[in-house]
N, C-alpha and C positions, 0 to 999 in steps of 0.2 A: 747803760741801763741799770737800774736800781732793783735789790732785791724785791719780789714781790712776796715771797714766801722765806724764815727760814726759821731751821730746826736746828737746835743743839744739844747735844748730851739728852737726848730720848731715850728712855728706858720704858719697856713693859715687859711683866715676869708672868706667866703662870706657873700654877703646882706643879714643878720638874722641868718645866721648858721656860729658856730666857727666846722672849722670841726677839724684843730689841732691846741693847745694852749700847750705850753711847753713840747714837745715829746722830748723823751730822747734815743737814743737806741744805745748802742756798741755790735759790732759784729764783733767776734773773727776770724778769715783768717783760712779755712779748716775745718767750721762746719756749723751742719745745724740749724739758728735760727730760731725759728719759732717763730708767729706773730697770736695774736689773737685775738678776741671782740666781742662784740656783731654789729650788722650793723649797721649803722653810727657809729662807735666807731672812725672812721677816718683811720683806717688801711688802706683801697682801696686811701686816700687822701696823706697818706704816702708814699706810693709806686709809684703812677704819678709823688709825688715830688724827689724823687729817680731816676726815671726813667727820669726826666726832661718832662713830659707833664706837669707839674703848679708849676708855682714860687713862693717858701715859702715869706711871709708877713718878717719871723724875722726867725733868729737861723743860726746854724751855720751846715754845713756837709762835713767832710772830707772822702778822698778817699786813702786807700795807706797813710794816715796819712799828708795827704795836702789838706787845704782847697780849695773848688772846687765849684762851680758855672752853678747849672745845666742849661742851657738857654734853651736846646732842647731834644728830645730822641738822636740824633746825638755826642751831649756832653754825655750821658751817654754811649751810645755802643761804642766811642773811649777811655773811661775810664776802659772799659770789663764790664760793667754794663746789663743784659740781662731780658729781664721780657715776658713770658707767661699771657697775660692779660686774667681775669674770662669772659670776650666776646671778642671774637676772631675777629683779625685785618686780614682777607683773603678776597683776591677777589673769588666773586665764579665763572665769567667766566675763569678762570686760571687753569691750570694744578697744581700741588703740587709742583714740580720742580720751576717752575714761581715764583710760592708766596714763596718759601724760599727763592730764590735769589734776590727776586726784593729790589732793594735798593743797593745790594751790589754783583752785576753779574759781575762772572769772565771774562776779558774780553784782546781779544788781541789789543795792541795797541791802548787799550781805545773803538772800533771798534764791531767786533763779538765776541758775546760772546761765552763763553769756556761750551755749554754746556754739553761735554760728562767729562770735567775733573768734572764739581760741581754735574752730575749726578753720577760720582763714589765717590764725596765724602759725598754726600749721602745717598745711598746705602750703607757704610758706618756706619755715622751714625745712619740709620736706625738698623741697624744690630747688631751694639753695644749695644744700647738701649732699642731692641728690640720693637721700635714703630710700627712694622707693616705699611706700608704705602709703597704704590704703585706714581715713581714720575712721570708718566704718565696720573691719574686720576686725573680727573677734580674735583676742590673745590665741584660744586655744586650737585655734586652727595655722595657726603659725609655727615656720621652723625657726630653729633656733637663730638662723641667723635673719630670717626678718626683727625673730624679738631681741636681738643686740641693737637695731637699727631704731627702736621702739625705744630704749633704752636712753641711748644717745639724743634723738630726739626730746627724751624728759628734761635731760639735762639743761639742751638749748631753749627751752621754751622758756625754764626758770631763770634765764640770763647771766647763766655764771661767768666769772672772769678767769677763775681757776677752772680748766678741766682735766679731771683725773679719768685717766681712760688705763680702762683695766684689760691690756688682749684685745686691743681696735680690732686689727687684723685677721682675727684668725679664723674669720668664716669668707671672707675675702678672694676674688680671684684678684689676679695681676692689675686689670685693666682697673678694676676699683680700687684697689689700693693704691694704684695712682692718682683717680679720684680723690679719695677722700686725702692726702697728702699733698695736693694742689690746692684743697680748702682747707687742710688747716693750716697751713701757711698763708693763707688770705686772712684767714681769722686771729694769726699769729701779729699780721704786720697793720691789722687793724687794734691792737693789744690785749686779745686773749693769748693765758700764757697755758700752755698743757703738759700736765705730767705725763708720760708715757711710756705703762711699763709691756713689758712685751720680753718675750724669748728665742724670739726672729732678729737676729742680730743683723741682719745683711740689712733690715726693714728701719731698726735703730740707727746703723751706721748712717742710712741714706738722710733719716728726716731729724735727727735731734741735730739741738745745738751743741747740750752738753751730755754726758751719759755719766751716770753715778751710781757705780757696782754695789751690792752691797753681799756678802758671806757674814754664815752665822750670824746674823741678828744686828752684824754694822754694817758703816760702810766704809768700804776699805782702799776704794781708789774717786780718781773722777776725771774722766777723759774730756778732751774736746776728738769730734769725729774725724780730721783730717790729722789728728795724731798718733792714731792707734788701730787696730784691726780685727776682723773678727776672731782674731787668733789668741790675739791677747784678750781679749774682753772674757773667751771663753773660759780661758786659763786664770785669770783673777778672779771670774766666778767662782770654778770647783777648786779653787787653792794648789792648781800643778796642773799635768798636762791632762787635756781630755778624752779620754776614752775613745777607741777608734773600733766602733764595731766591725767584724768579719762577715764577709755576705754570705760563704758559704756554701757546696756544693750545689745545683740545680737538679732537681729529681721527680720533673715532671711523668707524671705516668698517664697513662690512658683511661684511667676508669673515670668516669665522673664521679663527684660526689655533689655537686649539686647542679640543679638541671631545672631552667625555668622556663617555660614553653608559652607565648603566647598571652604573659599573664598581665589583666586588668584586674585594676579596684577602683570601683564609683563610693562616695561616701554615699550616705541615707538620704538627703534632698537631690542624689543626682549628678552631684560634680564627680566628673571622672579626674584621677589621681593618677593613675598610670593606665599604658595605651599598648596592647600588645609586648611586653617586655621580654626579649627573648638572651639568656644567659647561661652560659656552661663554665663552670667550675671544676678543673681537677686536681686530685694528689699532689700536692709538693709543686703547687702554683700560687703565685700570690697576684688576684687578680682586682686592679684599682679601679674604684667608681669615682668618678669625678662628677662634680655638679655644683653648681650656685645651690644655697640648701633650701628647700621648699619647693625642690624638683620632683618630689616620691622619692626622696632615700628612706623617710623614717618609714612610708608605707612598706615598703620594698621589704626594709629589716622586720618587719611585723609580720608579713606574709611569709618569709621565711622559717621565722619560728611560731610559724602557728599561731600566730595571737588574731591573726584574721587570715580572712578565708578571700580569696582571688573571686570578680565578678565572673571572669572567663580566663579559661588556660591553666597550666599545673605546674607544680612547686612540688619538685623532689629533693631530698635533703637524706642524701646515705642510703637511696631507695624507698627511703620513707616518703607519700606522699600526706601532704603538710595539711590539707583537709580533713581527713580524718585519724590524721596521729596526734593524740594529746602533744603540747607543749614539753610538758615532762618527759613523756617518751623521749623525742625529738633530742632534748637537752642529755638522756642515757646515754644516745645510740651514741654520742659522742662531740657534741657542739660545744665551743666556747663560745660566749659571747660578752664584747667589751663594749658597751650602751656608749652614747655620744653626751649624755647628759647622766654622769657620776652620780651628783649626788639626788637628783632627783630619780635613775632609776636604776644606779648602780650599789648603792650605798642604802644601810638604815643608819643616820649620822647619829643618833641618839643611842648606838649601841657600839658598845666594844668592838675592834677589831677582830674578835675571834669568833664572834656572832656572824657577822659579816663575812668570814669564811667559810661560814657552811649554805650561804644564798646559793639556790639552784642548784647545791651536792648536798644537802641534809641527809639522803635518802640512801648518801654511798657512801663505800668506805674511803678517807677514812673516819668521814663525818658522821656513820652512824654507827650505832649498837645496839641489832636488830630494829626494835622498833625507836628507840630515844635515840638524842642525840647524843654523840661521844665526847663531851665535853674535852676530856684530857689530849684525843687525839687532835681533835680542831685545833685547842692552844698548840698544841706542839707544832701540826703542819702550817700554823697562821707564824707562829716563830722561823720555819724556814722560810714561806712566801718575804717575810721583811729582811731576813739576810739575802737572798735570792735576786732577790727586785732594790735589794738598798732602800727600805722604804723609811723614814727617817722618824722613829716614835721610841719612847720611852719602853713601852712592851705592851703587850696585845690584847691588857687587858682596861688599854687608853678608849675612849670613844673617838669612834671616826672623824666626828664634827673637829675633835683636835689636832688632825692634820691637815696639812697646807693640802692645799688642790693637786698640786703633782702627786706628794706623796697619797694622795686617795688614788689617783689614777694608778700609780705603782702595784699598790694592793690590792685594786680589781685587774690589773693585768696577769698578775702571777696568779691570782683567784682563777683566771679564767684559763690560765696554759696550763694549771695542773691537773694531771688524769693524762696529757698527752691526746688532746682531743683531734680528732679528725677532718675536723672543717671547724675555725676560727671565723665568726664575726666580725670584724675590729672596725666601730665606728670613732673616729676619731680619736684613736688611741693616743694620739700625742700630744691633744688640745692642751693649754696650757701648764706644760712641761719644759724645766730647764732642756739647754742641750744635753747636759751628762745624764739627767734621766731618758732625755728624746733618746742617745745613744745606748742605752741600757734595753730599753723597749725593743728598739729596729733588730738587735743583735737578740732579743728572744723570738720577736717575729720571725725572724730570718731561719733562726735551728731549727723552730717548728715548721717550717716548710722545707728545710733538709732532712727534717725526718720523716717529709710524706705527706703534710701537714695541708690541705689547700685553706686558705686563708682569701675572705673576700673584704677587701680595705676599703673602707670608707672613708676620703678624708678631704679635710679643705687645704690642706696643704699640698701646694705643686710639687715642694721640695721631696715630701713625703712620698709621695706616688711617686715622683721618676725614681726616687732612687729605692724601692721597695719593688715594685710592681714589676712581673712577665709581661702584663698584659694592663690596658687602661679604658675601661667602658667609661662612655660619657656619658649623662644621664639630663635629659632637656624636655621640659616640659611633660614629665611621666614616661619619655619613651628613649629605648638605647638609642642614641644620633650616632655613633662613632663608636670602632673601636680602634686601639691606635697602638702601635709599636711606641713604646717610652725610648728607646736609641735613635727615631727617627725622628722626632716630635720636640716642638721647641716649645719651653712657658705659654708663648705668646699665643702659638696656635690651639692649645688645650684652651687657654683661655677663651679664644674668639670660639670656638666649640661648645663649652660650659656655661655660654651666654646665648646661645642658636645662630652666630655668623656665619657657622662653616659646621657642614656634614661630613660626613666618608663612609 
């Protein structure tokens, strides 16, 4: 097979950060390369320059074997170039149908558009795919990972021959990622060829052809899968051996700290979102929700902290009941919370990191003084959060937008464990994080629940919940189906549970 893609000697620089300096990558027409690192390794800085969002400094990239000149995203999707970005590019006042077409609506005579022909092609694609996705429903009533599958879909409808998939898998159970890995290898061996970078190594070994690590800003090795292991790939990631977090004493106690009885939410037209939810939380437990996403997790996390109120049933949180304790309160009495979408409600990307560290502690020490904020104390304890959590920036008084997606996550996790909070939130604390930072994370998660800490984990990761979790609520269609011992419990069957096959 002949290259369909290659890069050499790629350079891109900003003010203080090299993010790529001599990238190297060929990639073979009808396979699936995959692309890996640790965060900042410049991989997400590769793929913008692919994509044509940022013009390399120096190097050279051919397409089809002609060198080409990316100026826009427009120069890349007239090339067949197609990319799935890890934060998703959708309006949310918009239907599904809307945001696939917009940019590139069938249309007659330039005029009205064609929408029942691009809705049967579609439906369609939908079908083929098996994305599940309704082109009717509105953006904003979707979870994150229907709007990944929205996403992906844009890509196909534009009919790229490159697909660039940024973090396929990470809203995924088992049974789908089997799925969608049976169709891209249909799509592979019909000749689309796909990058795919991803931080689930065990997910790389199974589906690439070839894997091309990249640290610090190059790339530094390049594996074929039956040559090498997740051991290695981990280890040419962070430059030596990886990090082996300690689980840590067990110090479950009896008191609840959070306690949820009985609890619905209907939105405003009527749909009910969750159906009776009943869940108890204690000290120094770490108790895992599991679910396909757009099951009522992000309702669930809302009703916790007060941002809405339950149609029927109650929501205690440290004895506080969540109806009429302001937010604020709630977040005093002693709540971390680590949101499932960073930049959209974790982050203000437009502001320094040390701005950023006083979100939801403005009001404490050591973020305040008296009534202002404490400017000198924020930079000082935003300097430890980045020594603490390894978060990998120039100094604190960078803008967030300037870090890679892990290291954002790094910085709202240490944001959210400092004060030693009493009950942790963690919505998908690990989404798109290398493994040295995933182990950096689990081994903070872990101390804080040896110091007493209950910790309720929201994640899409199977790996994440068995090897975190006491305890594992399943979350199906708005209501608990199951709760399950993780020592007793196999992938397979959380799986057929987080899809409604099988109760307990």
């Amino acid at each position: 097979m002949v290259n369909i893609l290659e890069v050499d000697g790629v350079e891109k620089k900003y003010p203080g950060v090299i993010a790529n300096q001599g990238v190297s990558l060929h990639v073979r027409e009808g396979s699936i390369h995959a692309i890996i690192g640790e965060n900042g390794a410049g991989k997400s800085t590769l793929m913008k320059i692919l994509y044509g969002l940022v013009r390399p400094d120096a190097g050279v990239i051919k397409v089809f074997d002609r060198e080409v000149s990316l100026k826009s995203p427009q120069d890349a999707i007239a090339l067949g170039i197609g990319m799935v970005h890890q934060h998703f590019k959708l309006a949310d006042n918009a239907t599904v149908l809307e945001n696939v077409i917009l940019g590139s609506e069938p249309s007659r005579f330039g005029f009205a558009i064609k929408f029942e022909e691009a809705r049967k092609k579609l439906v369609e694609i939908a079908h083929t795919y098996q994305l599940d996705i309704d082109p009717d429903e509105s953006i904003s009533n979707l979870g994150v990972g229907e709007r990944q599958r929205v996403e992906i879909a844009k890509v196909l409808f534009r009919g790229a021959k490159i697909l660039i998939l940024d973090e396929p898998t990470a809203v995924l159970v088992p049974q789908e990622v089997s799925e969608l890995f049976t169709n891209l290898r249909e799509l592979v061996n019909k000749g689309l060829t796909v990058l795919f970078i991803s931080h689930k190594l065990d997910e790389v070994l199974a589906i690439a052809d070839e894997i091309t690590i990249m640290r610090q800003g190059t790339t530094v090795a390049s594996r074929k899968p039956h040559d090498t292991n997740k051991k290695e790939l981990a280890e040419l990631m962070v430059g030596g051996e990886l990090p082996r977090p300690k689980a840590g004493a067990q110090n479950i106690s009896s008191k609840s700290i959070l306690t949820i009885k009985g609890a619905s939410y209907s939105r405003a037209d009527g749909r009910e979102i969750l159906r009776g939810v009943n869940l108890d939380l204690h000290g120094g437990e770490i108790l895992g929700l599991a679910g396909v996403e757009g099951n009522g997790q992000s309702e669930l996390i809302e009703l916790i902290m007060g941002l809405m109120r339950p149609s029927s049933g109650t929501v205690e949180v440290l004895g506080l009941n969540t109806v009429t304790t302001p937010t604020r309160d709630i977040r005093n009495a002693g709540v971390g919370y680590i949101p499932q979408d960073r930049q959209r409600d974790g982050l203000l990307m437009s502001a320094p990191l040390w701005e950023n560290r006083i979100l939801g502690h403005q009001f404490s020490q050591p973020m305040a003084k008296g009534i202002w904020v404490n400017k000198g104390s924020a930079a000082e304890d935003s300097k430890r959060v980045v020594a603490e959590f390894d978060v990998r920036t120039p100094g604190v008084n960078v803008l967030a937008s300037a870090l890679s997606g892990g290291n954002q996550q790094k910085f709202i996790v240490g944001r959210e464990l400092s004060g030693d909070p009493h009950l942790i939130i963690a919505a998908q604390p690990t989404r798109g994080v290398d493994v040295g930072a995933q182990a950096i994370i689990w081994e903070q998660l872990m101390k804080a629940r040896t110091r007493g800490a209950g910790i309720l984990l929201i994640s899409a990761d199977l790996e994440e919940l068995f090897s975190l979790s006491d305890r594992i609520a399943v979350i199906y269609g708005g209501s608990i189906v199951s709760i399950l011992n993780p020592s007793t419990t196999t992938a397979e069957d959380l799986g057929l549970a987080m899809t409604g096959a099988i109760s307990a």
